[in-house]
C-alpha positions as CSV (number, residue, x, y, z in Angstrom):
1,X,0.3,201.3,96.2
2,X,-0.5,204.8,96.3
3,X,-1.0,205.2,92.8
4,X,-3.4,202.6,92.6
5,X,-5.3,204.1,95.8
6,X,-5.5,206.6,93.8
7,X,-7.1,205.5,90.6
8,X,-9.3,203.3,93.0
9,X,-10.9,206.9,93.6
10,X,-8.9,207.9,97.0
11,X,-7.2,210.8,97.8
12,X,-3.8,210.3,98.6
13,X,-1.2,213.4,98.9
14,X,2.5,212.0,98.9
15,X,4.9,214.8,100.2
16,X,9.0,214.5,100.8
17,X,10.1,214.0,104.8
18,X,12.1,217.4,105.3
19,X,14.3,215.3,107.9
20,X,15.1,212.1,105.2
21,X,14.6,213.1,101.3
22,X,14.3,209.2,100.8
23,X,11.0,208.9,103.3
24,X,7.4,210.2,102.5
25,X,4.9,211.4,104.2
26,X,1.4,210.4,103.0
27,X,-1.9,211.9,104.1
28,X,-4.8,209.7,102.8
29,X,-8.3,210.7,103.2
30,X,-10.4,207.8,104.7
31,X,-14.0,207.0,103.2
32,X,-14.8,205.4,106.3
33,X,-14.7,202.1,104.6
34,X,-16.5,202.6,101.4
35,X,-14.0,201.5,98.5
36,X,-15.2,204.0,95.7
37,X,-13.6,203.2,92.3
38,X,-13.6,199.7,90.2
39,X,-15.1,198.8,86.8
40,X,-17.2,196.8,85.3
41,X,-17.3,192.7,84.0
42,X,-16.5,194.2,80.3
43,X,-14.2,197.1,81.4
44,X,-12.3,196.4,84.6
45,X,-10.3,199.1,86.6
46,X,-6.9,198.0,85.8
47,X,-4.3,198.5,89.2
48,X,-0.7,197.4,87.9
49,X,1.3,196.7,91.1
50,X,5.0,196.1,89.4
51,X,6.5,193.8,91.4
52,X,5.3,194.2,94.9
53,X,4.1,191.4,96.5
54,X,2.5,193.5,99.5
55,X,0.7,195.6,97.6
56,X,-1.2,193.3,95.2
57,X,-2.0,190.9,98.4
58,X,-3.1,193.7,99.9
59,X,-5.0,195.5,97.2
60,X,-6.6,192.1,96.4
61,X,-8.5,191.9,99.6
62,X,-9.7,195.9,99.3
63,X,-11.2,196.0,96.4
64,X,-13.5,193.1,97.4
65,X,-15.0,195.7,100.1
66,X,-15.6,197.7,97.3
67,X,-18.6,197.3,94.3
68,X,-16.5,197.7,91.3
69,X,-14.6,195.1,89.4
70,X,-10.8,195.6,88.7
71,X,-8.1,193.7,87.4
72,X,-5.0,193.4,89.4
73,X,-1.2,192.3,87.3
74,X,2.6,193.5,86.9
75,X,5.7,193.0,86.2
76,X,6.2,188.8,84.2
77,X,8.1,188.5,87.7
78,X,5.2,189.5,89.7
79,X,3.0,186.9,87.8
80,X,4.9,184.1,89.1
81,X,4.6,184.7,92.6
82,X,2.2,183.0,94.7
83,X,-1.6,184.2,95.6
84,X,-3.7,181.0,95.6
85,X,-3.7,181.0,99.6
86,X,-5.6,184.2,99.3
87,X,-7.0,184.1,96.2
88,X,-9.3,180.7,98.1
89,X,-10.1,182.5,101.1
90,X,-11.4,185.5,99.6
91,X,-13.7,183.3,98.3
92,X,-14.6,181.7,101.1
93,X,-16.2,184.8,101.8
94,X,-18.2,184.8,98.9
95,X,-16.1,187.3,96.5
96,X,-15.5,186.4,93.2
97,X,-11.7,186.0,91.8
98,X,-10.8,185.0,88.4
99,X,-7.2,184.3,88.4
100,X,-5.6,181.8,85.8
101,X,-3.2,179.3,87.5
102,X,-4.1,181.2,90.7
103,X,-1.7,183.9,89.9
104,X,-2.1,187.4,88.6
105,X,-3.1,188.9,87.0
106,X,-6.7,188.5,89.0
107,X,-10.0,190.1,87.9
108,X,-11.6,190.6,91.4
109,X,-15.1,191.5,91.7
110,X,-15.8,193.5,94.7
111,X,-18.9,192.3,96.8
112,X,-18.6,195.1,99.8
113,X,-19.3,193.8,103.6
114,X,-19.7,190.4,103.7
115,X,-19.8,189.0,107.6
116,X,-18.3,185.7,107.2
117,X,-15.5,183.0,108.2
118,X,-12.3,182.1,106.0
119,X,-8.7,180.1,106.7
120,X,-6.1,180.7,105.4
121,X,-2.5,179.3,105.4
122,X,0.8,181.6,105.9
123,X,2.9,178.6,104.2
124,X,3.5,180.7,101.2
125,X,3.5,184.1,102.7
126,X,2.3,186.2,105.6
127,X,0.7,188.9,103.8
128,X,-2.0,186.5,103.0
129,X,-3.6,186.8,106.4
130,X,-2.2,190.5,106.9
131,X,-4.3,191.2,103.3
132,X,-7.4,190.0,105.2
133,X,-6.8,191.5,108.8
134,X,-6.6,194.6,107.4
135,X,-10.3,194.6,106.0
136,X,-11.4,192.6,108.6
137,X,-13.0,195.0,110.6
138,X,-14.7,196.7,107.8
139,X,-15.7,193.3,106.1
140,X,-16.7,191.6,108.8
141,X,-14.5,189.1,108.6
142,X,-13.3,186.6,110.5
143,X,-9.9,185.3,110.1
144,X,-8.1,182.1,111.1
145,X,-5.0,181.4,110.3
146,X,-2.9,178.0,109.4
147,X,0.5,176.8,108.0
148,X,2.2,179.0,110.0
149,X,5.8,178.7,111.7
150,X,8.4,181.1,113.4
151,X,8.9,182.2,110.5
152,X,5.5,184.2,109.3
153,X,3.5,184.3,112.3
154,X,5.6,186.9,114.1
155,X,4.5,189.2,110.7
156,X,0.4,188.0,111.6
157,X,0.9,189.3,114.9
158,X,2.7,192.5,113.7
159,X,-0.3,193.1,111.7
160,X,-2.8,192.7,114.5
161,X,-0.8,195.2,117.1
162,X,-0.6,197.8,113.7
163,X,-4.4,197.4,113.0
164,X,-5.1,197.9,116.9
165,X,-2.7,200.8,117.2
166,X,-3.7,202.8,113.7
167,X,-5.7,205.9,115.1
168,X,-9.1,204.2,113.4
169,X,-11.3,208.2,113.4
170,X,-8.1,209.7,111.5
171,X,-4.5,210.9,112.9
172,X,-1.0,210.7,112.6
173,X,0.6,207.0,112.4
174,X,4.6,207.0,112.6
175,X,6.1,204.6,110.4
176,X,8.8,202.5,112.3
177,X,12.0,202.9,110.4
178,X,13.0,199.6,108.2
179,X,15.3,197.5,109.8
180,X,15.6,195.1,106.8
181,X,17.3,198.5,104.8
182,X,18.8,199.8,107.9
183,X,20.8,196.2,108.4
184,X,23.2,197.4,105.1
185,X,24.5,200.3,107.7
186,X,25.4,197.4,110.2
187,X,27.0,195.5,107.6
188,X,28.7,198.5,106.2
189,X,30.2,198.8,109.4
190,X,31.3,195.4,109.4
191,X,32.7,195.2,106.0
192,X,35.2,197.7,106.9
193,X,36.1,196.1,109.7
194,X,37.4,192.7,110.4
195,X,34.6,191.7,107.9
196,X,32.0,190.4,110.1
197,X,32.5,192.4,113.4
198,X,31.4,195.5,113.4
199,X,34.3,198.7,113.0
200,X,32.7,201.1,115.6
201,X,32.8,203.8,112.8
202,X,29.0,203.2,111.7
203,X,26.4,204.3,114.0
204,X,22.6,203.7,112.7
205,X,20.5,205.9,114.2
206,X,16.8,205.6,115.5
207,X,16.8,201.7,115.2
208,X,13.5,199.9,115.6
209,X,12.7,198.4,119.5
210,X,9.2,197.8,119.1
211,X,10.1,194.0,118.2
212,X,7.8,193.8,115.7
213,X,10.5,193.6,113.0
214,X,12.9,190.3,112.9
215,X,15.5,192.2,111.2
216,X,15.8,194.1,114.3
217,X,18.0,191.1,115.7
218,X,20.9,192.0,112.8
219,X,23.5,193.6,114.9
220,X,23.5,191.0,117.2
221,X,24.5,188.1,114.3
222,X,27.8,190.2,114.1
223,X,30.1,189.3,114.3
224,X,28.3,186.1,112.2
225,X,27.8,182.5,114.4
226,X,28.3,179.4,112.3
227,X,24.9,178.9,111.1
228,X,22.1,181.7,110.8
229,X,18.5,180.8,109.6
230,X,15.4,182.8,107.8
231,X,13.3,181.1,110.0
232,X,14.2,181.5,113.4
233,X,16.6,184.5,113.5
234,X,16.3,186.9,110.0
235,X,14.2,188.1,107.5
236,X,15.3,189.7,104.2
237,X,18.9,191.0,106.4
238,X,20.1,187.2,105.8
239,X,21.0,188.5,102.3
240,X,22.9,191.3,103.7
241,X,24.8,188.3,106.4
242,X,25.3,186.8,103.4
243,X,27.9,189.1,101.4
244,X,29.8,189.3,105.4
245,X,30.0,185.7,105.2
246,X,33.5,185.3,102.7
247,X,34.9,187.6,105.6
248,X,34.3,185.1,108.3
249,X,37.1,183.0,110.0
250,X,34.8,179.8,109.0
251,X,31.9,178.5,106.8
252,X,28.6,179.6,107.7
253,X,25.5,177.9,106.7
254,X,22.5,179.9,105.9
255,X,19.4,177.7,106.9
256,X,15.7,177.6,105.4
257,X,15.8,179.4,102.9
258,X,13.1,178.7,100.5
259,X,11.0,182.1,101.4
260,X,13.9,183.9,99.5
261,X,13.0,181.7,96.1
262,X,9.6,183.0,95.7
263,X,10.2,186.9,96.8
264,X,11.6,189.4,93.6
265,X,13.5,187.2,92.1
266,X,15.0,183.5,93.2
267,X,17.3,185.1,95.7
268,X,18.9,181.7,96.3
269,X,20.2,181.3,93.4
270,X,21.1,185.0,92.5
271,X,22.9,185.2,96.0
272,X,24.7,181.7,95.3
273,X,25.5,182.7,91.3
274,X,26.6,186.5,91.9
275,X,28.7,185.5,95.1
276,X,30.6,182.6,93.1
277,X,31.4,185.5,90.0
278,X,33.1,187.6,93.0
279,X,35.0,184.3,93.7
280,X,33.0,183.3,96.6
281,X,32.9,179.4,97.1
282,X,29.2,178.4,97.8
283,X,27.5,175.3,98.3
284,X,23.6,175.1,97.8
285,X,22.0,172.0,99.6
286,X,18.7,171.9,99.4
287,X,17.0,175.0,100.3
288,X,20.4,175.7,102.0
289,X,23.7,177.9,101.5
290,X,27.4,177.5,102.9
291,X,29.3,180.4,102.3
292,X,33.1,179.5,103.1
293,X,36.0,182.2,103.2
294,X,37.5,183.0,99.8
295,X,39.5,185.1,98.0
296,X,36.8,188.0,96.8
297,X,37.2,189.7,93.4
298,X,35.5,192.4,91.8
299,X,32.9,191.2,89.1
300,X,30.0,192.8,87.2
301,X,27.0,191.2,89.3
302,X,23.6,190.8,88.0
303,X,20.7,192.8,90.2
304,X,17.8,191.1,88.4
305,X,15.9,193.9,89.4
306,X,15.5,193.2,92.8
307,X,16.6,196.0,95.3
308,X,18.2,193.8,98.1
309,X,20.3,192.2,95.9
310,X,21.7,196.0,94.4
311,X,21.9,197.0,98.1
312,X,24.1,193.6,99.4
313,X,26.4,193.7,97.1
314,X,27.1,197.8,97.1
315,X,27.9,196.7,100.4
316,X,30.0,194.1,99.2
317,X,31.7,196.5,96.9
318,X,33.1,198.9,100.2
319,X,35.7,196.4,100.6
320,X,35.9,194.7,97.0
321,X,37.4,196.7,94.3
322,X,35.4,196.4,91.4
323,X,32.3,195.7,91.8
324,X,30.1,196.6,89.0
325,X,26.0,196.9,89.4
326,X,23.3,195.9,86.4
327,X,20.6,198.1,86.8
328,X,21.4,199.6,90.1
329,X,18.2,202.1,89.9
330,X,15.9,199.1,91.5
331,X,16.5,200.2,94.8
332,X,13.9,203.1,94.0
333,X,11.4,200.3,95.6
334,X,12.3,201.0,98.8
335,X,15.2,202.6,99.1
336,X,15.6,205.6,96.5
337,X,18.0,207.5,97.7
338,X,20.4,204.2,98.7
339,X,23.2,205.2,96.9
340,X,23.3,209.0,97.2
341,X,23.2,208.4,101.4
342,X,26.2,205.7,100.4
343,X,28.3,208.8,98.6
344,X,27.1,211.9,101.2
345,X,29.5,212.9,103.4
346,X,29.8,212.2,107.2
347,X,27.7,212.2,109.6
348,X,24.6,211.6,107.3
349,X,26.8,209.7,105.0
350,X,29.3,207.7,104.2
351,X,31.7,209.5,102.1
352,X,31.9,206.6,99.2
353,X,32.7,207.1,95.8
354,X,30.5,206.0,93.1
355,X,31.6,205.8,89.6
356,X,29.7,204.9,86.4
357,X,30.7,201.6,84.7
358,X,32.4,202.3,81.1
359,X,33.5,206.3,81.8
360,X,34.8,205.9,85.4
361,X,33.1,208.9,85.8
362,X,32.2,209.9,90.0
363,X,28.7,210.1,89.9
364,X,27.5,212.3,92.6
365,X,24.0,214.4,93.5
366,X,20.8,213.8,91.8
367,X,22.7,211.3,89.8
368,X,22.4,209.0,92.3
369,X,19.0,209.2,93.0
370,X,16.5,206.2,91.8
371,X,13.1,208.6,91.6
């Protein structure tokens, strides 16, 4: 995101926290709502966004305030995931969006302020409407929303308090820490405990209370009930519930879960195939998964590049002997400095040894850092 701000003509300055080396401080210099950068019809401004959903939903709708044309794609992953919702209500509002199959990559042609009225539906995703709340104000747009459930909604609202709260003539805004990364603490705790109630010997510090996050409400699945769902009680932590669940003195079914197959990679069939190679019995059902206590083994298990899925099952592998991570460095999308907080010593860490695959080598410093 903030490389393409910049290249979008924006000054961003991106500067290490001295209290957490895995947490940035930006300064951005607003243009009070002039969008300067973009191309033209023959040469757009390309913006590659990897594979992160919220920033090309979110870019999407900003470089229509702006004049410039650009051209939005990533990763083949990223290309799959869905954008039609807002790809339709941007041009509601009279911008122009070229996007083949309604996915990117997108050539977006930026039309500035445009007063006007769209819908949109949250069925696919949230950040849809959050895209367009942001520029609301700027755009002069108005916004409904439609399709939505317990599920995204919460996320719409979360949006509007930010928006209302964000100092608007320039300031400091504190980032609430991430509960959806914090939740592989709790379940660290858990894991070397009974399994899926918590040890005591894990304390995660500064955890959100605004309410604005759903993965707030980890701790208090743990020890897990029978049935936990993405809808009405977790976000992305489910995943982390997930690797607990072998632990548990009974099945537990994992409810509505067809957000996860459209997110960084088809999580409900990674989590189901990398579980069962760890000797996990799982049974998918729909857009549902029982996880029933097994016998766990140590396997090599497949990241497909997606973060949360490195981060479950490094928890997975505090209790499990030999559990070997593909591509382990994908964590650097949120969470760079995962593994090196995983080996630090008490109290900042937890004193884990890491080794590399093949050399058995303990990996420790710098070489655990996903920069």
């Amino acid at each position: 995101m903030a490389e393409c701000l910049v290249r979008l003509g924006f000054e961003v300055e991106v500067g290490v926290d001295p209290e957490e080396s895995g947490n940035r401080t930006i300064a951005v210099v607003g243009r009070g709502g002039e969008v300067p950068g973009g191309g033209t019809p023959e040469a757009p401004l390309e913006l590659f966004v990897g594979n992160a959903g919220t920033a090309a939903r979110f870019l999407s709708a900003l470089v229509c305030l702006g004049r410039g044309v650009c051209r939005l794609s990533g990763v083949p992953r990223m290309h799959e995931r869905p954008q039609a919702e807002l790809f339709r209500a941007l041009r509601q509002l009279g911008y122009r969006v070229e996007a083949a199959g309604e996915r990117l990559p997108a050539v977006i042609h930026g039309g500035g302020a445009r007063a006007g009225r769209c819908v949109v539906s949250v069925a696919g995703s949230s950040q849809f409407a959050s895209a367009l709340i942001l520029g609301a104000r700027v755009g002069g747009w108005e916004v409904a929303v439609e399709g939505g459930d317990e599920e995204e909604l919460p996320y719409v609202e979360m949006t509007r308090q930010m928006v209302a709260a964000f100092p608007e003539g320039g300031g400091e805004f504190r980032i609430e820490p991430d509960a959806s990364s914090g939740s592989y603490f709790w379940g660290a705790d858990a894991v070397l405990g009974e399994g899926t109630r918590g040890a005591g010997r894990i304390r995660v510090l500064d955890w959100p209370s605004s309410g604005w996050q759903a993965d707030a409400a980890f701790p208090r699945y743990l020890p897990l009930p029978s049935e936990v769902s993405r809808v009405r009680d977790l976000a992305d932590s489910i995943m982390t519930a997930m690797v607990l669940a072998p632990f548990a003195a009974g099945p537990v079914r994992f409810t509505r879960l067809g957000r996860l197959r459209v997110q960084e990679c088809e999580r409900v069939a990674a989590m189901r195939t990398e579980l069962g190679r760890c000797g996990v019995r799982v049974e998918e059902e729909g857009d549902d998964l029982t996880v029933y206590p097994s016998r766990v083994h140590g396997a090599e298990v497949e990241t497909y590049r997606d973060h949360r899925m490195a981060m479950c099952f490094a928890v997975l592998g505090l209790r499990v002997a030999g559990v070997r991570l593909r591509d382990p460095g994908c964590v650097r999308k949120t969470f760079p400095n995962f593994f090196a907080r995983l080996a630090e010593e008490a109290p900042r860490g937890l004193g884990v040894r890491i080794l590399e695959v093949g050399s058995g080598r303990v990996l420790a410093g710098s070489e655990l850092l996903a920069d």
